[in-house]
Legacy VTK file of the C-alpha trace (Angstrom):
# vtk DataFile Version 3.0
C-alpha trace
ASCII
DATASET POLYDATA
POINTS 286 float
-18.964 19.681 1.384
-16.247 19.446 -1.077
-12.364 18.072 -0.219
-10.017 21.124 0.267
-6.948 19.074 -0.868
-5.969 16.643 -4.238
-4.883 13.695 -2.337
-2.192 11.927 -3.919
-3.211 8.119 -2.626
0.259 6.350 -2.696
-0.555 2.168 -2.278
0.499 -0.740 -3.371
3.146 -3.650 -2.226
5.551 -3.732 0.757
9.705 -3.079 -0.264
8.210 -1.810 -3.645
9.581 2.001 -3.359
6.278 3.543 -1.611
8.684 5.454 0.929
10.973 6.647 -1.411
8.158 7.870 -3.840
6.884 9.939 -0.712
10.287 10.862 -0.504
10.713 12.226 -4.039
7.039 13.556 -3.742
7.645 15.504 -1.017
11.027 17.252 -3.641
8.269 19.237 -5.166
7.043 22.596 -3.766
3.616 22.286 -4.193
3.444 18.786 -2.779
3.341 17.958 1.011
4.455 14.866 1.798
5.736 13.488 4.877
6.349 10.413 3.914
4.491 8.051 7.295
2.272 5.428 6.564
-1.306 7.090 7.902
-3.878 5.658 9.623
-6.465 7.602 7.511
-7.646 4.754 5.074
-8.345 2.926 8.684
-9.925 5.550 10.324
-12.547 5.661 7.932
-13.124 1.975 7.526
-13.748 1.776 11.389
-16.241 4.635 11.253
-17.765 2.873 8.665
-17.944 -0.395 10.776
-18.387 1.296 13.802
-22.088 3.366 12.362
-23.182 -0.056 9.694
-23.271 -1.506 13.698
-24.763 1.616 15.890
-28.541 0.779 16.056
-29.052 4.520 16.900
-27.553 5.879 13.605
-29.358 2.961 11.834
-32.536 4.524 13.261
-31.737 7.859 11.783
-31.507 6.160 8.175
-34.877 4.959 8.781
-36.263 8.290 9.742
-34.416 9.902 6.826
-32.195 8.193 4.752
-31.024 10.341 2.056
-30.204 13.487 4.551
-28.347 10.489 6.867
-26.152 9.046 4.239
-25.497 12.692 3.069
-24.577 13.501 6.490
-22.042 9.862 6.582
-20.003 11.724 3.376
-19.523 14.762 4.517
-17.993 13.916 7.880
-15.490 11.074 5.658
-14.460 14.204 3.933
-14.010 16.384 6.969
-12.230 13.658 8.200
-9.737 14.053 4.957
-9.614 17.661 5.059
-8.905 17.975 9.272
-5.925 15.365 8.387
-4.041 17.490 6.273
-5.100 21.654 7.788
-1.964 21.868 8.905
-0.463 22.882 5.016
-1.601 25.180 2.648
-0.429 23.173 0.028
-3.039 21.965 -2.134
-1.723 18.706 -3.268
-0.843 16.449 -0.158
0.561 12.604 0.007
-1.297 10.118 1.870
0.249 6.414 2.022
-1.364 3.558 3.190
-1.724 -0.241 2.063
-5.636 -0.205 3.091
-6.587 2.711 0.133
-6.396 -0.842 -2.420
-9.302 -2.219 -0.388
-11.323 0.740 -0.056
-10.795 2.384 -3.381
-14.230 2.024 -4.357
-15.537 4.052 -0.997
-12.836 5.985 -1.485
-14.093 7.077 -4.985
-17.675 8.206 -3.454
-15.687 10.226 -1.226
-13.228 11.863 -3.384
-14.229 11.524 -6.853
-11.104 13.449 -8.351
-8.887 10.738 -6.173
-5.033 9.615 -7.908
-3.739 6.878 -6.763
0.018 5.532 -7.226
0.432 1.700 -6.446
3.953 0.572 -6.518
4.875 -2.936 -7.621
8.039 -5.358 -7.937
8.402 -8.212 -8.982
7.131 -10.723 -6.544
9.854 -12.698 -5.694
12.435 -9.241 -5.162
10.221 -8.671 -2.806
9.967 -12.197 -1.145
13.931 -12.328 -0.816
13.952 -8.498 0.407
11.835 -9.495 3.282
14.083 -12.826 3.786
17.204 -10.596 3.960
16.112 -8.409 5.892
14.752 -11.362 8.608
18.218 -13.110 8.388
19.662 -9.604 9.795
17.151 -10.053 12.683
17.312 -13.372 13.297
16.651 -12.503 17.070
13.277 -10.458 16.494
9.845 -12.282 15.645
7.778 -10.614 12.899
4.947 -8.503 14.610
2.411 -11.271 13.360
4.571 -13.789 14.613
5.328 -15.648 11.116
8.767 -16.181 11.938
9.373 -19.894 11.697
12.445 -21.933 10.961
11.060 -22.617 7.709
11.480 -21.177 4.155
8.069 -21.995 3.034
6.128 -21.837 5.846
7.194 -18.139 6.075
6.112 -17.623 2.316
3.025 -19.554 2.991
2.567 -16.568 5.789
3.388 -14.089 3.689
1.590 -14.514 0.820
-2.042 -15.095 2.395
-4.453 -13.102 1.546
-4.319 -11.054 4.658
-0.873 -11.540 4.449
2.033 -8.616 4.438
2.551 -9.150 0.849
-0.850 -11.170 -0.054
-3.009 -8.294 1.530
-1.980 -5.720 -0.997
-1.640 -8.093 -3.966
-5.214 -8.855 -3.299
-5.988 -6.045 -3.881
-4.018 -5.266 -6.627
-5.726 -8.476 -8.084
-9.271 -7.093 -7.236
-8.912 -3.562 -8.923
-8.121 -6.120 -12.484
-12.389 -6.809 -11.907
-13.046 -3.117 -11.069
-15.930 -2.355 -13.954
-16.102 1.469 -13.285
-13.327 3.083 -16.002
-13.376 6.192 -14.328
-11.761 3.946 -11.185
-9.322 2.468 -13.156
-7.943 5.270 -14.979
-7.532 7.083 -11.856
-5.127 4.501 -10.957
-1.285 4.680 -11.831
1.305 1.744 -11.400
4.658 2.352 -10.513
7.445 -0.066 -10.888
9.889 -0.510 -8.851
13.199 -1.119 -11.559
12.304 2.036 -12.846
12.129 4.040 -10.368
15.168 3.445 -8.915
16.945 3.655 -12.238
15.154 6.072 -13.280
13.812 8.111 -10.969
13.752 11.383 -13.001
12.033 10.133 -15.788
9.126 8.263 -13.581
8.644 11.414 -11.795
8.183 13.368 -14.530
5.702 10.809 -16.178
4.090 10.816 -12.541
4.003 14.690 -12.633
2.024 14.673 -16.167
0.023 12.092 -14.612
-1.390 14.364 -12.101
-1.805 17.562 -14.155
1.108 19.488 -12.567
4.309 21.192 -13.431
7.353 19.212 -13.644
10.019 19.530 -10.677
13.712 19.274 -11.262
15.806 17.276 -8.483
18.931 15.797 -7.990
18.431 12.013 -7.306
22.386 12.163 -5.917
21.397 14.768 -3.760
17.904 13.950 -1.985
16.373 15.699 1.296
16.004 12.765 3.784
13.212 12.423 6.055
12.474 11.321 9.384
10.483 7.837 8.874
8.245 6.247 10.459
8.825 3.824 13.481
10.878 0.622 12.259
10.460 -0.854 15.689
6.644 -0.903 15.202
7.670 -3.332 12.614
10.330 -5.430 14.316
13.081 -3.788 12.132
11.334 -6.647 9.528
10.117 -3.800 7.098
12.854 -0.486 6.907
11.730 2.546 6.113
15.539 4.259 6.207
15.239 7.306 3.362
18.485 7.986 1.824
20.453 10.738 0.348
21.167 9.036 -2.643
18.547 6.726 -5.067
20.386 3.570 -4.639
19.328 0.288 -6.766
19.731 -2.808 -4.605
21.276 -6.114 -5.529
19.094 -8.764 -6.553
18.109 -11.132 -3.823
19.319 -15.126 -4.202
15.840 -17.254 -3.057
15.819 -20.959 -4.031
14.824 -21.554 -7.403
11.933 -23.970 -5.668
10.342 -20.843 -4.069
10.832 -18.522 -6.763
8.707 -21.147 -9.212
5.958 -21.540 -6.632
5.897 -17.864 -6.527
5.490 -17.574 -10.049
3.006 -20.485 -10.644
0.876 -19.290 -7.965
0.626 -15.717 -9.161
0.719 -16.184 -12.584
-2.191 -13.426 -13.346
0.544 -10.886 -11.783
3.506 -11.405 -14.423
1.088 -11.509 -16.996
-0.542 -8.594 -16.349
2.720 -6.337 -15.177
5.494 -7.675 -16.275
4.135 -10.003 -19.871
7.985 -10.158 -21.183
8.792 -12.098 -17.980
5.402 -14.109 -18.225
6.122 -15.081 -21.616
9.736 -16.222 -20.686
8.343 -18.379 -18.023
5.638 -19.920 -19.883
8.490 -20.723 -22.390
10.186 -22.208 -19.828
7.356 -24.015 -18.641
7.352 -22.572 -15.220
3.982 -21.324 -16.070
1.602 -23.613 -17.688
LINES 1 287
286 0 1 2 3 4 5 6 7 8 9 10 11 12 13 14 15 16 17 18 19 20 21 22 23 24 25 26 27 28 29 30 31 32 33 34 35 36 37 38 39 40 41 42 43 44 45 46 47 48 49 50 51 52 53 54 55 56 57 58 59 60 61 62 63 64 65 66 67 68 69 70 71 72 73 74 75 76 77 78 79 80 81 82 83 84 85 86 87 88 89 90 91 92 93 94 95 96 97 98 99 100 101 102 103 104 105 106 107 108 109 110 111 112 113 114 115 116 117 118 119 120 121 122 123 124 125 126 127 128 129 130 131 132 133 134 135 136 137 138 139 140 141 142 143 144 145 146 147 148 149 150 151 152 153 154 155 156 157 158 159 160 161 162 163 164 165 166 167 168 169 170 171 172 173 174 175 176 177 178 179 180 181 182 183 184 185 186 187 188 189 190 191 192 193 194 195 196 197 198 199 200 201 202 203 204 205 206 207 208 209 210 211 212 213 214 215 216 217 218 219 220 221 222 223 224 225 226 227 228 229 230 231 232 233 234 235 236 237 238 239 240 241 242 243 244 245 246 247 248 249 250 251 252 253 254 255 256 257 258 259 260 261 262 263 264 265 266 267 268 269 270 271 272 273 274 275 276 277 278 279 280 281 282 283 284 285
């Protein structure tokens, strides 16, 4: 069984853009994108978990392994193809954080896979989250990381399971990825640019994936209905606007913005060098 669909994987780290890439995605006529987070990338880790534990599908592996295991990939890509049956479109938009972890599953299953991971620059992201708390000052975070202090929230935050350390992990894992065919199936999209840009990124994303450039109007965009804000305590907006807007940038204390950028040092250096390189001249970064 082959995949009746070219999934376009969009990943990567939280108030980085993913929504309003769906959003501009979903501009082109041969793309179907609703723009949701999906629980697909989850769905198929816990069937994974769920069978690696089931002693009676263990025993079928032992009675016949190779016509087992062939029988595990073809219901992970039923699985994909029953998601999206409701299109005819043959390139659909799936976004989740959890493809980074499972992008090496994820290539057994769908060997043609693209996958878009959006990044900004750490500590953008950091004060986005901050301002956005300070407007919800009476609302905990849904993992409850909403203590009186600065740095006990970025300790929270950054963690490796963490609402920005969980994806950056796994940003920082694909770096030790040895399959090439993985990593060149893998595009990063920046943040700055794409909300300055937005034409010109979507064009370089639409050569990317082997398709015809789409024309749009980034003063005059089709908003969508998101996804539940409440599910995360109005912490995280997922508001889609008519207009690309830049934001301002966000004020942090210079205290947390160097811890942030001595801690993650691999991250500059490997997407953003020109910054890296001012901050090691700086001595921010040893």
């Amino acid at each position: 069984m082959q995949l009746s669909k070219r999934v376009i994987y969009v990943t990567g780290l939280p108030r980085a853009g993913s929504t309003l890439l769906c959003q501009l995605l979903g501009h082109h006529p041969d793309i179907y994108s609703l723009g949701h987070s999906s629980p697909l990338a989850q769905l198929l880790e816990k069937m994974r978990e769920f069978l690696s534990e089931s002693p009676f599908f263990l025993s079928q592996l032992d009675v016949d392994f190779d016509l087992t295991y062939q029988r595990l990939l073809h219901i992970s890509r039923s699985m994909i193809n029953g998601w999206f049956e409701e299109t005819d479109s043959l390139f659909v938009v799936d976004k989740s954080r959890h493809w980074l972890s499972f992008i090496e599953t994820l290539h057994l299953i769908d060997p043609e896979f693209k996958m878009l991971v959006c990044l900004r620059d750490l500590t953008e992201i950091y004060g986005s989250i901050e301002a956005q708390h300070h407007q919800t000052l009476l609302l905990n975070f849904p993992d409850r990381t909403s203590s009186n202090h600065y740095y006990d929230r970025l300790e929270f935050l950054f963690q490796n399971d963490g609402v920005i350390g969980g994806p950056l992990h796994g940003i920082q894992n694909l770096q030790y990825i040895n399959n090439e065919d993985i990593k060149n199936r893998v595009c990063y999209i920046e943040f700055d640019a794409l909300v300055h840009q937005p034409s010109s990124v979507m064009n370089t994303i639409y050569d990317w994936l082997e398709m015809p450039r789409f024309a749009f109007d980034p003063e005059n965009l089709i908003v969508q209905p998101h996804e539940s804000d409440s599910y995360y305590r109005f912490k995280y907006p997922h508001q889609t606007r008519p207009t690309v807007i830049p934001p301002s940038p966000h004020l942090i204390a210079q205290q947390l913005k160097t811890d942030i950028h001595k801690r993650f040092a691999w991250f500059y250096e490997t997407f953003y060098p020109e910054k890296y390189e001012a901050l090691t001249r700086q001595n921010v970064i040893e």
